[in-house]
N, CA and C of each residue as an Amber inpcrd file, in Angstrom:
protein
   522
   0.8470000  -1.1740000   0.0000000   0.0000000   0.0000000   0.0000000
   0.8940000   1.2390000   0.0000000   0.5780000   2.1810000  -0.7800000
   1.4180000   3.6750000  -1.0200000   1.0240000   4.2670000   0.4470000
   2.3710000   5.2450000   0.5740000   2.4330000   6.2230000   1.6290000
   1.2330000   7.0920000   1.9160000   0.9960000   7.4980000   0.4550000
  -0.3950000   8.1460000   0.5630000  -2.4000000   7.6450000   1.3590000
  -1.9370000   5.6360000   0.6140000  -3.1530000   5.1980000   1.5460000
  -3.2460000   5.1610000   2.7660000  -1.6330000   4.5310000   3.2810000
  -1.7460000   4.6150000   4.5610000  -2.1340000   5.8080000   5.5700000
  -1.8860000   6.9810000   4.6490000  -2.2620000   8.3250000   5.5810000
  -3.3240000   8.6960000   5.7090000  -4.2320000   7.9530000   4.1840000
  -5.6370000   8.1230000   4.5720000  -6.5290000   7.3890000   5.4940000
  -5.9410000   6.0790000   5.9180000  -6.5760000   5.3400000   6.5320000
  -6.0600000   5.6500000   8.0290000  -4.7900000   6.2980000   7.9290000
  -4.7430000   6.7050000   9.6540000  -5.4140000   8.0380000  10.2650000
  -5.6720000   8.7060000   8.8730000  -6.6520000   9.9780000   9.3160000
  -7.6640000   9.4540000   9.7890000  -7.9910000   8.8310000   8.5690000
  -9.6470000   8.1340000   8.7480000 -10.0430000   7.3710000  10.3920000
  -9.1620000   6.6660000  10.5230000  -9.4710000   6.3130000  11.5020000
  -9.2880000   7.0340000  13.2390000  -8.7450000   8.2510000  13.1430000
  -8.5090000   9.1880000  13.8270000  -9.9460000  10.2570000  13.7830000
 -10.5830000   9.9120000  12.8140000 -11.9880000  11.2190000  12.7290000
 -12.8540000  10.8970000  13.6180000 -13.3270000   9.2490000  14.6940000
 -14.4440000   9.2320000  15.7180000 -13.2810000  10.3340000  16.7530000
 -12.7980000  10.7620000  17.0650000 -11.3700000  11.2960000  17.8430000
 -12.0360000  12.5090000  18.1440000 -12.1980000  12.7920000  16.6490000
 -11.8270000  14.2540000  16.1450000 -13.2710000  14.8010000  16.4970000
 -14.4500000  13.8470000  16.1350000 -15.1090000  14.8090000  15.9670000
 -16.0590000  14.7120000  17.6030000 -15.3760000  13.9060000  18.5990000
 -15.4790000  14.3180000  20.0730000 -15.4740000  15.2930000  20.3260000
 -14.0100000  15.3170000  19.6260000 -13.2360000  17.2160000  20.0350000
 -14.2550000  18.1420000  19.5240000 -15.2040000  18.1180000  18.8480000
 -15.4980000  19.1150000  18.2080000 -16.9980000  19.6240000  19.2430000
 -17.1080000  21.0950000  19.3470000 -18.5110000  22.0880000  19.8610000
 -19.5450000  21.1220000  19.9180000 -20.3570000  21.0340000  20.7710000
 -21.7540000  20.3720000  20.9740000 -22.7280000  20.6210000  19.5500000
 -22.5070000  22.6190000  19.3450000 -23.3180000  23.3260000  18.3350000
 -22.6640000  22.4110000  16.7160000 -21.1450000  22.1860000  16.6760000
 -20.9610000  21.8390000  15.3540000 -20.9840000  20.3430000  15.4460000
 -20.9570000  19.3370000  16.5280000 -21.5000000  18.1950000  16.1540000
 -23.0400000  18.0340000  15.7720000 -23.9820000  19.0010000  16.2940000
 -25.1840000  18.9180000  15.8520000 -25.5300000  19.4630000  14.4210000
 -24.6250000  20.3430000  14.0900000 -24.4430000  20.7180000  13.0480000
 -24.7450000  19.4380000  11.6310000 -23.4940000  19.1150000  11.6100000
 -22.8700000  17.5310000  11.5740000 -24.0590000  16.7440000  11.2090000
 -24.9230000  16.2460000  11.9910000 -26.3100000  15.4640000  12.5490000
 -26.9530000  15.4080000  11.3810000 -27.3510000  17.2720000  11.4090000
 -28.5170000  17.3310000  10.5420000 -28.2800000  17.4660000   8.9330000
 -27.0800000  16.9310000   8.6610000 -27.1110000  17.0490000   7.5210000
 -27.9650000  15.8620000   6.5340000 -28.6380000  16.1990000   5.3640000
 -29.5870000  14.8830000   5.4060000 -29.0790000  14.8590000   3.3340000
 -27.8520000  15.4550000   3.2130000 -27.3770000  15.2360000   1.7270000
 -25.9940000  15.8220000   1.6720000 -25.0320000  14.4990000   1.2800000
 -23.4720000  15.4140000   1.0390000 -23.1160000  16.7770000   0.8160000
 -23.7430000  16.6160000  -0.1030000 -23.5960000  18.0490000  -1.0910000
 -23.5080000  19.3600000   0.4930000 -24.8580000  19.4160000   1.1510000
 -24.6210000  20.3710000   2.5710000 -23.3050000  20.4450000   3.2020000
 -22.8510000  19.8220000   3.1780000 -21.2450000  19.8270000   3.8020000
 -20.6270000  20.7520000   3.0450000 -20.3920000  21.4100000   2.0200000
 -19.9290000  22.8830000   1.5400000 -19.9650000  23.5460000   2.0970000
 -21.2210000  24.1400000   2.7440000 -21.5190000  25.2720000   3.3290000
 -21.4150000  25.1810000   5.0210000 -20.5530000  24.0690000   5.7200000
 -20.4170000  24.0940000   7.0630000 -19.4190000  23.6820000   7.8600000
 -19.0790000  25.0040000   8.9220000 -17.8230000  25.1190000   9.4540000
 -17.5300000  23.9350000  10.2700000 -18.3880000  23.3780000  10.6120000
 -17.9320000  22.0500000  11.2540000 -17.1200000  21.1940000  10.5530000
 -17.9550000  20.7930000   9.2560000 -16.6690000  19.8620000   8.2640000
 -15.6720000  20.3280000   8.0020000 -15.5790000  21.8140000   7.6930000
 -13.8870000  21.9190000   7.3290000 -13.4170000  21.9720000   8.8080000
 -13.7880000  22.1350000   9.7200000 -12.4600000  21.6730000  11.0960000
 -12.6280000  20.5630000  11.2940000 -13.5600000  19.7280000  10.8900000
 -13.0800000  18.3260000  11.1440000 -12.2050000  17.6500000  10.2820000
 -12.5030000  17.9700000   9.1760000 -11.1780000  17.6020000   8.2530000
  -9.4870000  18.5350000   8.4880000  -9.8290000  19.3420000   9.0080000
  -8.5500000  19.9920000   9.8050000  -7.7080000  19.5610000   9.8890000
  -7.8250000  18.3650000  10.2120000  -6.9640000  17.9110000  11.6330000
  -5.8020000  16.7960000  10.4700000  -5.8020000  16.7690000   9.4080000
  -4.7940000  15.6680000   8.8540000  -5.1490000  16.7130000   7.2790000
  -4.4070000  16.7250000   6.8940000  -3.6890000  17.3920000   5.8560000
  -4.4600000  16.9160000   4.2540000  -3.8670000  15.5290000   4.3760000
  -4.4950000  14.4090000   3.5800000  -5.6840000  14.2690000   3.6360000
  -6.9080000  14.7230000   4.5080000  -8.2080000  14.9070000   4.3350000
  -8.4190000  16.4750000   3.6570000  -7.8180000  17.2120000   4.3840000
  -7.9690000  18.4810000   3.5740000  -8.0080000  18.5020000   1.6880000
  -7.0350000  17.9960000   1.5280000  -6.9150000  17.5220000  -0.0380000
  -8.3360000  17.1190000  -0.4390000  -8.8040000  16.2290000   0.2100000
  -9.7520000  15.3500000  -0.3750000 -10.9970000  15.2930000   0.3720000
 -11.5340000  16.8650000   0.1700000 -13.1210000  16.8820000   0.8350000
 -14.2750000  16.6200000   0.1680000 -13.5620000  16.2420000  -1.4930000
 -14.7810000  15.5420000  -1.7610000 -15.4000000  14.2060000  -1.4160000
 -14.1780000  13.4850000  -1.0210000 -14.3410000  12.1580000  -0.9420000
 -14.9790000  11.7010000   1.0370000 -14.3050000  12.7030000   2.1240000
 -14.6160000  13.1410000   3.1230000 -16.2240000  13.3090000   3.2210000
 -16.8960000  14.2140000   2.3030000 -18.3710000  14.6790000   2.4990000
 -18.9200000  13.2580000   2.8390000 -18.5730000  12.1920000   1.8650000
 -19.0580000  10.8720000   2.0120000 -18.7390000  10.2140000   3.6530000
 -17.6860000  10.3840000   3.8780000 -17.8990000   9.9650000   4.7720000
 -17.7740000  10.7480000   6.1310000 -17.5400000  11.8380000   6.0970000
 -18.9240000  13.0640000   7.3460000 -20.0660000  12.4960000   7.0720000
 -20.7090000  11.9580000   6.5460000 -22.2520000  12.2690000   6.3220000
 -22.8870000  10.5950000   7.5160000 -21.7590000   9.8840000   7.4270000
 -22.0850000   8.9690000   8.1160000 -20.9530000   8.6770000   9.2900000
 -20.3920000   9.5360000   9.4550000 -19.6610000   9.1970000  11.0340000
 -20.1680000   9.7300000  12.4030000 -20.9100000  10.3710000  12.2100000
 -22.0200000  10.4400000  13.4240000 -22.8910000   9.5080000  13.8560000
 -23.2230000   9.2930000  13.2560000 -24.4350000   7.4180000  13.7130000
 -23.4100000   6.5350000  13.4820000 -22.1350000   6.3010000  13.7800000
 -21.3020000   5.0050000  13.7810000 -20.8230000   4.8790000  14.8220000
 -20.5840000   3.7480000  15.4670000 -20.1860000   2.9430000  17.0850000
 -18.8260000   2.2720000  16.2210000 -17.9220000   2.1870000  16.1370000
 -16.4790000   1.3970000  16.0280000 -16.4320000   0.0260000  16.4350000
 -16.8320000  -1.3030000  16.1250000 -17.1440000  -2.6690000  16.4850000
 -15.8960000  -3.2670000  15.7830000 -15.1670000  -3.9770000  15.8740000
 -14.1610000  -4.3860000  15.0950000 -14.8690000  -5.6340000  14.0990000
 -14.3040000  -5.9230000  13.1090000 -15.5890000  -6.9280000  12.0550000
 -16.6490000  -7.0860000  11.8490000 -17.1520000  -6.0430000  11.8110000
 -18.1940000  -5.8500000  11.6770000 -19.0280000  -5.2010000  10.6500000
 -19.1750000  -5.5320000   8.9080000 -18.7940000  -4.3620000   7.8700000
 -20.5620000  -3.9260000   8.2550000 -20.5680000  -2.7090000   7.0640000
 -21.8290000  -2.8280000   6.4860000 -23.0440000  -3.6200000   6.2970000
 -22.3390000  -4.1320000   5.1020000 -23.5590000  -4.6040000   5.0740000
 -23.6630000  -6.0090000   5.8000000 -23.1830000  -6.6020000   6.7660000
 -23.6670000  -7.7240000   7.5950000 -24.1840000  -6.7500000   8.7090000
 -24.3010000  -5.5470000   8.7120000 -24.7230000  -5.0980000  10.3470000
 -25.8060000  -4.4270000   9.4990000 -26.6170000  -4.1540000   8.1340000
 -27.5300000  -4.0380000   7.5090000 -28.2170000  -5.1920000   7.5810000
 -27.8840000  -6.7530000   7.0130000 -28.4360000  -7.4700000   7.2220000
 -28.5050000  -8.0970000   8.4640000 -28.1310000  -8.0320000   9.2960000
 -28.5110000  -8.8900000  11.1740000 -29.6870000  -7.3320000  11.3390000
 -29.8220000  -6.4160000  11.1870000 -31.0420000  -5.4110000  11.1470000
 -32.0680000  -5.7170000  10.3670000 -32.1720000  -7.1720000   9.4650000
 -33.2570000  -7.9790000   8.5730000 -33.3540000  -6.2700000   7.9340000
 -32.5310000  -5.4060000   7.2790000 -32.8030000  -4.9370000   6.0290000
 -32.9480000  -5.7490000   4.8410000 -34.3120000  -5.3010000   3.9670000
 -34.4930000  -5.7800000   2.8320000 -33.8960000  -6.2190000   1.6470000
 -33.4340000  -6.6760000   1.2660000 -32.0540000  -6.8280000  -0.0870000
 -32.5580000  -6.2930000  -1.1900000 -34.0880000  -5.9520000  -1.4820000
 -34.3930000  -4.8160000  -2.4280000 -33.9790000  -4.0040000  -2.6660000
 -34.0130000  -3.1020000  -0.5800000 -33.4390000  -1.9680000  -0.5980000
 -31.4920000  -1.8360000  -0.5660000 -31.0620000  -2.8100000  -0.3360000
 -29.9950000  -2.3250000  -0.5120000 -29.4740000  -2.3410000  -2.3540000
 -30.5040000  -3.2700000  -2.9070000 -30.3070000  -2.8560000  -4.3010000
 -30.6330000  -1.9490000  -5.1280000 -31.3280000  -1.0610000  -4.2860000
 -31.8520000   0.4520000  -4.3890000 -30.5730000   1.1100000  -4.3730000
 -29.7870000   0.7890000  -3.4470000 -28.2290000   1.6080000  -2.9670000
 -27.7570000   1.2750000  -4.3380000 -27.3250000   0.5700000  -4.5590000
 -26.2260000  -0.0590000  -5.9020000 -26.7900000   0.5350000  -7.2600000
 -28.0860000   0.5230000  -7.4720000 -28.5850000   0.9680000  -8.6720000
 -28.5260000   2.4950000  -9.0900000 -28.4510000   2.8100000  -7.8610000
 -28.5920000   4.5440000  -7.9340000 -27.5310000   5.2300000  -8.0300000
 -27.2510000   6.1590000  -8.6930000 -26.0220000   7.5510000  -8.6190000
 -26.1260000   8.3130000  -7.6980000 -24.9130000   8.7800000  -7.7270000
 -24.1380000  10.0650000  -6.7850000 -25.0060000  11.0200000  -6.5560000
 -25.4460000  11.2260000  -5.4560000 -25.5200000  11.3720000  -4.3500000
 -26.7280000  10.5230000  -3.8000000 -27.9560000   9.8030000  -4.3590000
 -28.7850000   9.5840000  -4.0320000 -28.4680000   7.8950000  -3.6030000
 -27.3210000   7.4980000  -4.0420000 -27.3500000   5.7190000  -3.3960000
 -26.6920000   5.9490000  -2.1800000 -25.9250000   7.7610000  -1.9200000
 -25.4430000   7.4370000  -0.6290000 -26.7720000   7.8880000   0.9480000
 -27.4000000   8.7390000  -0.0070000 -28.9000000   8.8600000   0.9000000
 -29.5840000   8.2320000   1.0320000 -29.8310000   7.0040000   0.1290000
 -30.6200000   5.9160000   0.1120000 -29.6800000   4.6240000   1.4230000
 -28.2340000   4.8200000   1.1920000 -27.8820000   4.0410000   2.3250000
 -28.1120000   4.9600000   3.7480000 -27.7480000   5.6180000   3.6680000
 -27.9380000   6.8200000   5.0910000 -29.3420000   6.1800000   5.3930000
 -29.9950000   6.4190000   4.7910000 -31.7630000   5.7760000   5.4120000
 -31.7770000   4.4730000   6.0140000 -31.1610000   3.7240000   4.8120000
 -31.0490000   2.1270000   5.3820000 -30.2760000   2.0960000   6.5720000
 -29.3280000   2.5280000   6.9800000 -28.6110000   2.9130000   8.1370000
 -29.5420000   3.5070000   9.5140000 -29.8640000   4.5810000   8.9860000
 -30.7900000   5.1360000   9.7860000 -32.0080000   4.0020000  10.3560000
 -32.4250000   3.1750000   9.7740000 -33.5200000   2.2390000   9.7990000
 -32.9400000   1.2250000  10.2890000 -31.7260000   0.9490000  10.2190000
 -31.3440000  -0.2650000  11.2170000 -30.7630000   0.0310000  12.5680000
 -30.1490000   1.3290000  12.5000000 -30.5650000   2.0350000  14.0420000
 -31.8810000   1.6200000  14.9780000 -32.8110000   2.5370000  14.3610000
 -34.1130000   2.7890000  14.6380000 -34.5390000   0.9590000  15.4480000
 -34.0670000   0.1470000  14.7020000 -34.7980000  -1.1600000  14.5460000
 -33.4160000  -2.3020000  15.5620000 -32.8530000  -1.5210000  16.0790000
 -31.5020000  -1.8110000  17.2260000 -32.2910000  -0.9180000  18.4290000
 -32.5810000  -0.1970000  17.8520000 -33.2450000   1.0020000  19.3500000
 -31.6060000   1.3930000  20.2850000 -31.0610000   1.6290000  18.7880000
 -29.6010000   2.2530000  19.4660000 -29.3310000   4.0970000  18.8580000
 -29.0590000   4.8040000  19.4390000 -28.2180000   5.5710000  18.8320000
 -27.1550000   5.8310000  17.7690000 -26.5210000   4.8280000  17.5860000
 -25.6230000   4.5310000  16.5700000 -25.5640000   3.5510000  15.8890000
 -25.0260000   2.7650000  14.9680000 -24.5290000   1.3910000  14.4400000
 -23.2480000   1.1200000  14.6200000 -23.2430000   0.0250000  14.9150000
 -22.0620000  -1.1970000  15.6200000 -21.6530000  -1.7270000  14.4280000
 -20.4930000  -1.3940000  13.8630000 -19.4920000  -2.1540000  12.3900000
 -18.0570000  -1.0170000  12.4410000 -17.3220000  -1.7320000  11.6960000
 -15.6750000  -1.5200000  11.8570000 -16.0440000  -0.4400000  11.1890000
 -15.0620000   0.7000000  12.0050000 -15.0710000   1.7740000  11.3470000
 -14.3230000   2.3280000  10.4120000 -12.8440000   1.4610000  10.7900000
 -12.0540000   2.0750000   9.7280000 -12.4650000   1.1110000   8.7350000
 -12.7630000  -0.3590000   8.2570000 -13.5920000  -0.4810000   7.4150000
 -14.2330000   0.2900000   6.0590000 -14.9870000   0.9230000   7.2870000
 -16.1310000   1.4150000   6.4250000 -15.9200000   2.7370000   6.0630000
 -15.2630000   3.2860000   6.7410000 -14.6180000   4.8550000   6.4790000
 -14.0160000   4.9810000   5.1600000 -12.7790000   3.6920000   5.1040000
 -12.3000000   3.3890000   3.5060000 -13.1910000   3.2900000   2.4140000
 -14.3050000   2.2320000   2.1420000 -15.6140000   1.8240000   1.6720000
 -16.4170000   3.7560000   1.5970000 -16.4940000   3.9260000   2.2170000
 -17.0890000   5.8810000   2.0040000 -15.9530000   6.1510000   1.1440000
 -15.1730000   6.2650000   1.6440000 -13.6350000   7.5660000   1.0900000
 -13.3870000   7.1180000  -0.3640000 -13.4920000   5.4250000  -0.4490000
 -13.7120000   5.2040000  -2.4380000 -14.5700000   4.8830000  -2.4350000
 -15.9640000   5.7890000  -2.1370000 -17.3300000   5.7380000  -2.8580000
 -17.1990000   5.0870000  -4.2550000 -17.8990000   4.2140000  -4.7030000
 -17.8230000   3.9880000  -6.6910000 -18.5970000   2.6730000  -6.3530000
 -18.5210000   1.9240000  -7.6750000 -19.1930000   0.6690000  -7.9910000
 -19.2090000  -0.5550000  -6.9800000 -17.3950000  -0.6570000  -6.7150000
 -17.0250000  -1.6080000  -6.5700000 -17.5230000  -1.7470000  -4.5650000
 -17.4840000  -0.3230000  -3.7590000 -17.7140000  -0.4890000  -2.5700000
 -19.0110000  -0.7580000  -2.6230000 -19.7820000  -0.2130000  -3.6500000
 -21.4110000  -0.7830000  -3.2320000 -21.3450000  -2.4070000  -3.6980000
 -20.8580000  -2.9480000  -4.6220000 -20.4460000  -4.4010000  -4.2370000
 -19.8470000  -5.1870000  -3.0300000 -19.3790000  -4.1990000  -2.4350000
 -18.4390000  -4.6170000  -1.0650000 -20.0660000  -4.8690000  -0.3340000
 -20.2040000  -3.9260000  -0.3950000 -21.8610000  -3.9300000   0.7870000
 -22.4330000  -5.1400000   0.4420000 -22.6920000  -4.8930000  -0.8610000
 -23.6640000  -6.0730000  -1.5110000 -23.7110000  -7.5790000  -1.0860000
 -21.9960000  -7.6840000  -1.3710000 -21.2120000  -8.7610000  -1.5330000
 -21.5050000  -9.2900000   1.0100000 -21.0320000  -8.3060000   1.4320000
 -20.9970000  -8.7080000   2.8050000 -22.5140000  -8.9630000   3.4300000
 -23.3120000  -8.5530000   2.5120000 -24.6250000  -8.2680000   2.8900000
 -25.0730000 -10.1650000   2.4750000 -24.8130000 -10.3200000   1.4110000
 -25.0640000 -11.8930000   1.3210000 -24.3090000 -12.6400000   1.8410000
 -23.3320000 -12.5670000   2.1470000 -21.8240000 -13.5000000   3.0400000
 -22.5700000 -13.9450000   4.1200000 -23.5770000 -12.4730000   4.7780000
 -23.7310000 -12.8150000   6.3140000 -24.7350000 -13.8770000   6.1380000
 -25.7110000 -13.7410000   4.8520000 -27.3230000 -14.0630000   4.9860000
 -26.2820000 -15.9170000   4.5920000 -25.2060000 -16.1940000   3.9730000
 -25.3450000 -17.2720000   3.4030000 -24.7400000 -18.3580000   5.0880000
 -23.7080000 -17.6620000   5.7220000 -23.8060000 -17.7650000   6.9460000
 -24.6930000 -18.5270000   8.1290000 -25.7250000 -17.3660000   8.1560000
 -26.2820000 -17.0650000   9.3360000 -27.1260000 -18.4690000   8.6670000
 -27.4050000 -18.4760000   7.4740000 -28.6180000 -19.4770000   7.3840000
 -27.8410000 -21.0910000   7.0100000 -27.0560000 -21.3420000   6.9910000
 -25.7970000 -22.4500000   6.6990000 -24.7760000 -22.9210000   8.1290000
 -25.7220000 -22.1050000   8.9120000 -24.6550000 -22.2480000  10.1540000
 -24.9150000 -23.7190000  10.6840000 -23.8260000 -24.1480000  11.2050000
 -23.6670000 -25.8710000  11.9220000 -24.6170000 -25.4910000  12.9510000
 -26.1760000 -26.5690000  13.2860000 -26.2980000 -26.6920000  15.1150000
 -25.8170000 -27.4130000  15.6260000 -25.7430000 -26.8470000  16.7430000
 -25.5720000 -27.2940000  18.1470000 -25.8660000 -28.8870000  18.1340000
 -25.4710000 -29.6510000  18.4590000 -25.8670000 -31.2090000  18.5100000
 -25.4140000 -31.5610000  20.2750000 -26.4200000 -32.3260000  20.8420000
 -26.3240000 -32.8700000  22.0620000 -25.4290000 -33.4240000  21.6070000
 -24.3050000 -33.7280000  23.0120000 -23.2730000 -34.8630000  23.1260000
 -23.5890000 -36.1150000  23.8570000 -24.2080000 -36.9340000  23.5000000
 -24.9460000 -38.1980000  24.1000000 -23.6200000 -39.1140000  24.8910000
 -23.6320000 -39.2460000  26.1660000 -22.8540000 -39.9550000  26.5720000
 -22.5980000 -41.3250000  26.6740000 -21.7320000 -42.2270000  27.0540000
 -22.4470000 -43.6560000  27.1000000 -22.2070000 -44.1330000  28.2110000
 -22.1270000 -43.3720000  29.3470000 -22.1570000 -43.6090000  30.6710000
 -23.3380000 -44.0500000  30.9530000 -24.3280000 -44.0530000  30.3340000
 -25.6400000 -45.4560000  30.3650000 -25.5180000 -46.6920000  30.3740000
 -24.2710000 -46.6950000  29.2870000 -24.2160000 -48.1600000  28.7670000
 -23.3870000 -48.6790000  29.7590000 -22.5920000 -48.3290000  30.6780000
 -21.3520000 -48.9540000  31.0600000 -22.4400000 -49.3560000  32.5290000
């Protein structure tokens, strides 16, 4: 991996950090944003990208993922889309995500997100953050396949899983 990824992925994973540090007023700020594109016009994102150089460069790719580091909990293995599907999201809707363009498959996931919150009765979602921070930061085809792709891994899993089998002893027989 180039000097350059690694710096993005140590920013990246330095931004739940960052945006602690940040005003009560500009994390709420933050919150209400309900479309990338809003992140232009607010002082919160450019000091949260502040803080590493290598995000500064690249606030387009950042908006993507400001827009979802506020509703995220840091779980280690935990991607996307298996913490979409253990929330029994629909696989319609996440093929709603994949089908759609810039900006609207990332609002269409923000919802699905939002809805598996709602349906946790948590505040946030539980999946790896630096993960998924990367997966935002190269928004394109191939990460909404990543989703896609983890989103069926879990379902082929969860429903393929070995049971439990009693261990029958033969301390009867003896």
């Amino acid at each position: 991996m180039s000097q350059l990824n690694e710096d993005i992925k140590l920013a990246l994973s330095s931004l739940p950090e960052a945006l602690k540090s940040l005003s009560k007023s500009r994390k709420t700020e933050l919150k209400r944003v309900r479309n990338p594109e809003e992140f232009k016009t607010l002082g919160g994102f450019y000091e949260l990208c502040s803080a590493h150089k290598v995000l500064q460069n690249n606030l387009w790719q950042m908006r993507n993922v400001t827009f979802f580091l506020p509703w995220i909990e840091h779980t280690v293995g935990i991607s996307l889309g298996c913490s979409l599907f253990r929330a029994e999201i629909n696989e319609m809707r996440i093929y709603q995500v994949i089908r759609s363009t810039y900006s609207n498959d990332l609002i269409y996931l923000y919802r699905l997100m939002r809805t598996a919150i709602s349906k946790g009765k948590t505040k946030k979602l539980s999946i790896d953050w630096d993960r998924t921070s990367l997966t935002l930061f190269y928004w394109g085809e191939n990460s909404k396949r990543e989703i896609l792709r983890d989103y069926f891994r879990e379902e082929f899993f969860t429903e393929n899983k070995p049971e439990e089998k009693e261990i029958i002893s033969n301390d009867e027989d003896n």
